[in-house]
C-alpha positions in Angstrom: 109.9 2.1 -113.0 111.7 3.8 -109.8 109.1 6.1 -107.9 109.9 10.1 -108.1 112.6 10.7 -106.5 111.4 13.1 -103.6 112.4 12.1 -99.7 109.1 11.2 -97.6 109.9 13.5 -95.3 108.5 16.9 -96.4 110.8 19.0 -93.6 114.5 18.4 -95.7 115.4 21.6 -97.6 116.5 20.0 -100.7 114.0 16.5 -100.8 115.4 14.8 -104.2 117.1 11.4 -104.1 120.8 12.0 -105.1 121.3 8.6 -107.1 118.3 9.8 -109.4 119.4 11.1 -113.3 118.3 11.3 -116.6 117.5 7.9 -118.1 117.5 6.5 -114.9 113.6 6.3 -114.7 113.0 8.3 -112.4 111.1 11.5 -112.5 112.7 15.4 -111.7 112.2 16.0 -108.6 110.9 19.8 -108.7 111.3 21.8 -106.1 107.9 23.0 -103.8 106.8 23.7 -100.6 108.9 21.0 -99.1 112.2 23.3 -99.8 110.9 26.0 -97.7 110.4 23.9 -94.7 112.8 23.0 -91.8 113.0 20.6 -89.5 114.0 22.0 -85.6 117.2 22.1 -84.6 115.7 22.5 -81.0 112.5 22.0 -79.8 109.1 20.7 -81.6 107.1 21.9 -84.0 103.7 20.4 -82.7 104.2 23.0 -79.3 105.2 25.7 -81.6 107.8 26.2 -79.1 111.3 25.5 -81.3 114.0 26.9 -83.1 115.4 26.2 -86.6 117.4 27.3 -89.3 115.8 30.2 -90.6 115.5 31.5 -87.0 118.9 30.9 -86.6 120.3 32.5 -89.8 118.2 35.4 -88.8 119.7 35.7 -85.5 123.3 35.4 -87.3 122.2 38.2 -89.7 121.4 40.2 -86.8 124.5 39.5 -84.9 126.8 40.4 -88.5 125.1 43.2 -88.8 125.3 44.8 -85.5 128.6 43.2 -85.2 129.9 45.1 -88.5 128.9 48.8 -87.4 130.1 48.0 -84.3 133.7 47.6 -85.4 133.1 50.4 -87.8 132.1 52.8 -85.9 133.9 51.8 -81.9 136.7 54.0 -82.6 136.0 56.4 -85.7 138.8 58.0 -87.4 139.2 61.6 -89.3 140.9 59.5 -92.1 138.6 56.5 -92.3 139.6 52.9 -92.5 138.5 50.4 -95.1 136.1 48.9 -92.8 134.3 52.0 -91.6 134.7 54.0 -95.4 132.1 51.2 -96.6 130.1 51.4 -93.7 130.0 55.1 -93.9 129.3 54.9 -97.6 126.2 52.0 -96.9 125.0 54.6 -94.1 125.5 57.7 -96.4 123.3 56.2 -99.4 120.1 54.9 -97.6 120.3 58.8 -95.6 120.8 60.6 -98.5 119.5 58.6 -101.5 116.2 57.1 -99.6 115.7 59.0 -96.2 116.2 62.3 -97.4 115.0 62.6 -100.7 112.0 61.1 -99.6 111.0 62.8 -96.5 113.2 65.2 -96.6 116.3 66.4 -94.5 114.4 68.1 -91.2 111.9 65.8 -91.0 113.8 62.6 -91.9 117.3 62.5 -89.4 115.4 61.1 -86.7 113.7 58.2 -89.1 117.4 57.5 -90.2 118.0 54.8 -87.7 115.3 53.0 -88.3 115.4 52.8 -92.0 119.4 51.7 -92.2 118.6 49.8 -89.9 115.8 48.0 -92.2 117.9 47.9 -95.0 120.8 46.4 -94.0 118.8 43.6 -92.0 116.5 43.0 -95.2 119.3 43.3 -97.4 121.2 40.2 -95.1 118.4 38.2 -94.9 118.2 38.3 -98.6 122.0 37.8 -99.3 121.8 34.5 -97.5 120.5 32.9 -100.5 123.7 32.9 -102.4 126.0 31.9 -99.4 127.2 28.4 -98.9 126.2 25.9 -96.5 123.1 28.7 -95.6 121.5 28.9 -99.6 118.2 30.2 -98.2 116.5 33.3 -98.0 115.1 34.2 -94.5 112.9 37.0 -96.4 111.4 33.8 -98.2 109.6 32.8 -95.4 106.4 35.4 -95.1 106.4 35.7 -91.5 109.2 38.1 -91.5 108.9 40.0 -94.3 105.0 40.3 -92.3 106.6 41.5 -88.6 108.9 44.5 -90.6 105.9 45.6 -92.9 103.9 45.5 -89.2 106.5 47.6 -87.8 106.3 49.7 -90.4 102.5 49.9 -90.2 102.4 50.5 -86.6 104.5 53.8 -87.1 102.8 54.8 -90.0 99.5 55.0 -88.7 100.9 56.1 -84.9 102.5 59.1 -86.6 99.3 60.0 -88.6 96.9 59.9 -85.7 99.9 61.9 -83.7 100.4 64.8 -86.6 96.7 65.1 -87.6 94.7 63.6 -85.0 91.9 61.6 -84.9 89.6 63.8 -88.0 93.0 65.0 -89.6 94.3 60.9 -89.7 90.9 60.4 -91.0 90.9 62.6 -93.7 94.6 61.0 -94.5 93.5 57.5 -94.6 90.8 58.3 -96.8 91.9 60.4 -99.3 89.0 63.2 -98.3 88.9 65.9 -101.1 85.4 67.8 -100.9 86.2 68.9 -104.9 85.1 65.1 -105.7 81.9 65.5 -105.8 79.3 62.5 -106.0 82.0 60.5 -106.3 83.7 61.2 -102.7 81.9 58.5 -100.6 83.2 55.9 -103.1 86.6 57.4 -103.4 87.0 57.5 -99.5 85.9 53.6 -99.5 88.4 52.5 -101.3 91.2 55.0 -99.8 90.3 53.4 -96.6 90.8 49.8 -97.4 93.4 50.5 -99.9 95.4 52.3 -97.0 95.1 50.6 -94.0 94.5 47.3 -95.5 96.0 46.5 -98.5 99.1 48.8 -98.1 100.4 46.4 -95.5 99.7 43.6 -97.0 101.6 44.3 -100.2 104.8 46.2 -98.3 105.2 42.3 -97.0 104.4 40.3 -99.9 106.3 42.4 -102.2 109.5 41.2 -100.7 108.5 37.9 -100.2 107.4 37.1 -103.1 110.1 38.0 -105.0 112.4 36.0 -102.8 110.4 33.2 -102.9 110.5 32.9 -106.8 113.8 33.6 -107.1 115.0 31.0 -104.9 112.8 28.5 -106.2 114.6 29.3 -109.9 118.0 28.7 -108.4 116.6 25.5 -106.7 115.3 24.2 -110.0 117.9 25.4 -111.9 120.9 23.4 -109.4 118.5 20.3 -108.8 118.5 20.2 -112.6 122.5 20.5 -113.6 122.8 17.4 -111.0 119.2 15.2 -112.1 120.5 15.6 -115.8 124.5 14.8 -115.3 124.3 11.5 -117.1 125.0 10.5 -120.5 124.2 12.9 -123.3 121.9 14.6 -120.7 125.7 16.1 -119.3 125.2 18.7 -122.4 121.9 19.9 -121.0 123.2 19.7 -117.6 126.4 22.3 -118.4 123.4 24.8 -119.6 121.3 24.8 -116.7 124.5 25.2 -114.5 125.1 28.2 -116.8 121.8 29.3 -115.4 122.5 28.7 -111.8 125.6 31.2 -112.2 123.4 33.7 -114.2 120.0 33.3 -111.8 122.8 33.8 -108.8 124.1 36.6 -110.3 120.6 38.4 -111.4 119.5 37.2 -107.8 122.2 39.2 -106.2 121.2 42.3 -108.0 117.3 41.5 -106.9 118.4 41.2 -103.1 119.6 44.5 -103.2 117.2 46.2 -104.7 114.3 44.8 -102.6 115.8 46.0 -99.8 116.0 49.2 -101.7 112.4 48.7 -102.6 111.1 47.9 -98.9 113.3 51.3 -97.4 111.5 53.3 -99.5 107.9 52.5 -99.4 108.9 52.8 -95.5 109.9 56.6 -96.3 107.4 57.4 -98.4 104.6 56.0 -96.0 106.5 58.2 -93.3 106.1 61.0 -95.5 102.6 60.5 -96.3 101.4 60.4 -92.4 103.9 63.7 -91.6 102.5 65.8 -94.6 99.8 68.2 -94.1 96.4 67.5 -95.5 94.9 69.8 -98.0 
């Protein structure tokens, strides 16, 4: 009986042995932790002082990103090219269809930056899931979905204490309304934790979360089509790759509207700390 075919060392992306099918006697080697694990390409873990391939692919994102507006944008025409008539129409939906419909066009211009900004880089770190050679979600990884939602959280409760101030931010946090009655004290205590607890803590693990799971499927479904390419188990194996093109395709969708999902909580939390308290 041939031991499960998982590598030793719990750092490689994809840990299965690739000489392991069906009826070979050895067991599927699922996908866990160990696929969302890296192994430095510089430096060492045990200092905490290294760099590896989620760092990196965040650091390309970044650079594509920046890279595209750049060459959209340098030398704007009246008649718009290819290039910047998509980036105009990606910069034109998150102003119009998230920034301004949620807090509004006066209010909102100055947060525009910001927010595309967001998108697009959430939206990339997302996309990397589906691309060759890369096939991993930075966002899957909870300490960056955690830095944006602290971002976010910083300037949400920095604007609130800066509109209101310090009662007024109060009376925002906790969801004070005097026509509660009794119940007020109660309602306030769970406004307050709610608020300036939870709120942060589910803008990040919304994202990741749903990253996470969705790139474990893909993983599952791939390291399936290859563990069960072998005999009669090639019929089972030309399903689940039916699946890997269907999950990639429904992930696609997914990674866009997370991103989607993330911009706007952002607005509306904006919103929430500029509008007046009654």
């Amino acid at each position: 009986m041939k031991e499960p075919a998982v590598s030793a060392d719990p750092t490689q992306t994809l840990a299965f042995d690739t000489s392991c099918h069906l009826f070979d006697g050895c067991g599927f080697p699922a996908p866990g932790l160990h696929s969302f694990l890296f192994k430095p390409l510089w430096g060492d873990a045990d200092s905490n002082l290294y760099f590896n391939k989620t760092m990196l692919l965040a650091l390309l994102g970044s650079i594509i990103i920046v890279g595209f507006f750049w060459a959209a944008f340098a030398k704007p025409k009246v008649i718009p090219g290819k290039l910047q008539l998509v980036a105009e129409a990606g910069y034109d939906f998150v102003r119009r269809g998230v920034v301004y419909e949620t807090i509004g066009k006066k209010e909102g211009e100055r947060y525009v930056p910001l927010v595309v900004s967001l998108f697009f880089f959430v939206w990339m770190m997302n996309l990397w899931s589906i691309i060759p050679v890369a096939a991993f979600p930075v966002t899957a990884i909870i300490s960056y979905p955690a830095v944006l939602a602290g971002i976010v959280y910083i300037l949400w409760v920095s604007l609130t204490f800066k509109r209101h101030g310090f009662v007024g931010a109060f009376k925002n946090f906790t969801g004070y309304d005097k026509t509660l009655g009794p119940v007020l004290p109660l309602s306030m205590t769970i406004e307050f934790f709610s608020n300036l607890l939870v709120r942060p803590f589910t803008h990040a693990v919304r994202l990741f979360a749903n990253m996470f799971a969705g790139h474990t499927l893909l993983l599952l479904f791939t390291i399936a089509s290859w563990y069960m390419l072998n005999g009669i188990g090639i019929a089972y194996s030309g399903v689940s790759f039916v699946m890997v093109i269907v999950m990639t395709a429904f992930e696609l969708f997914i990674q866009a509207v997370q991103a989607y999902v993330f911009v706007l909580l952002t607005c509306s939390y904006i919103q929430g700390a500029l509008a007046e308290h009654h």
